[in-house]
C-alpha positions in Angstrom: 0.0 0.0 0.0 0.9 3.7 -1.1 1.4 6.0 2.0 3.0 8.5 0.3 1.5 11.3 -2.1 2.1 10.4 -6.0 1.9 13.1 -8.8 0.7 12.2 -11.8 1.8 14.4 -15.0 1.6 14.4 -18.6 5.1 12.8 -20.3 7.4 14.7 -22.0 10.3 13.7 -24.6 12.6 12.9 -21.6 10.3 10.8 -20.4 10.3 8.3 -23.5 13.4 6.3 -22.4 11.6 5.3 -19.0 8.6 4.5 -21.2 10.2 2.6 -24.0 12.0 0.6 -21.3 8.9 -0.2 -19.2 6.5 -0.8 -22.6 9.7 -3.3 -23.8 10.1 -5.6 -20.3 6.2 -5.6 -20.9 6.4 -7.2 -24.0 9.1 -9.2 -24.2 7.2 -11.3 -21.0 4.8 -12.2 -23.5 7.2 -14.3 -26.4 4.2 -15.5 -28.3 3.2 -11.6 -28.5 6.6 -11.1 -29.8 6.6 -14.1 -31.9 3.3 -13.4 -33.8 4.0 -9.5 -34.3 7.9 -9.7 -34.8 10.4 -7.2 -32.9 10.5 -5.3 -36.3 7.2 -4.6 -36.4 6.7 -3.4 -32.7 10.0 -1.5 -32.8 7.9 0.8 -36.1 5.3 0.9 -33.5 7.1 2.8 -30.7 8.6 5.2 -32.8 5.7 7.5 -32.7 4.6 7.5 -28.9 1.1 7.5 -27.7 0.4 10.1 -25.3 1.5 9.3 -21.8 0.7 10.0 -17.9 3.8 9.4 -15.4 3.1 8.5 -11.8 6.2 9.8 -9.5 7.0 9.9 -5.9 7.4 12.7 -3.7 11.0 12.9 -4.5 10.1 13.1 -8.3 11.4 9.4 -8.7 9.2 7.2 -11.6 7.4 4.8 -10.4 5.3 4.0 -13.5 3.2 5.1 -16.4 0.2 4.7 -18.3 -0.5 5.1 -21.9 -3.4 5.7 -23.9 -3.3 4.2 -27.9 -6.4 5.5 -30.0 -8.6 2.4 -31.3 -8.1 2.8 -35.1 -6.6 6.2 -37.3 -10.2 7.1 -37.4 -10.5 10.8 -37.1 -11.8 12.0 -34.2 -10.4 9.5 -32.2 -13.3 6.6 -31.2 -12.0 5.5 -27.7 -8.3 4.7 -26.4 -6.7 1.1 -25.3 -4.6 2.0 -21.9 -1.9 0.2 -21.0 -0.1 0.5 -17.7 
């Protein structure tokens, strides 16, 4: 359990290695996700990152994010897939 306070803010560019780090471990525990998609493939993917919300701890250190990825390129934007 969380006693202390944690501040949530938008991500910024610096940000991105922390993300691309956390969204990576993520994905390579799944290797049949990895298999069927290809490390190619997902690597494209991350190029362009999906808007982001960081959760840090009172000292400012990150203690995890979540991401929101628009359902489809349909324009404007249907409903978002989160991913923590």
């Amino acid at each position: 359990m969380v006693t202390e306070p944690i501040l949530i803010k938008e991500a910024t560019a610096e940000d991105f290695p922390f993300l691309q780090a956390m969204i990576w471990q993520a994905m390579l525990a799944s290797p049949i996700f990895v298999a069927h998609y290809g490390v190619e493939t997902l690597q494209h993917l991350e190029e362009q990152p999906d808007p982001a919300f960081m959760a840090l701890d009172a000292s400012g250190q990150k203690l995890g994010a979540i991401t929101l990825k628009p359902n489809g390129e349909a324009e404007p934007v249907q409903g978002c897939r989160i991913g923590l």
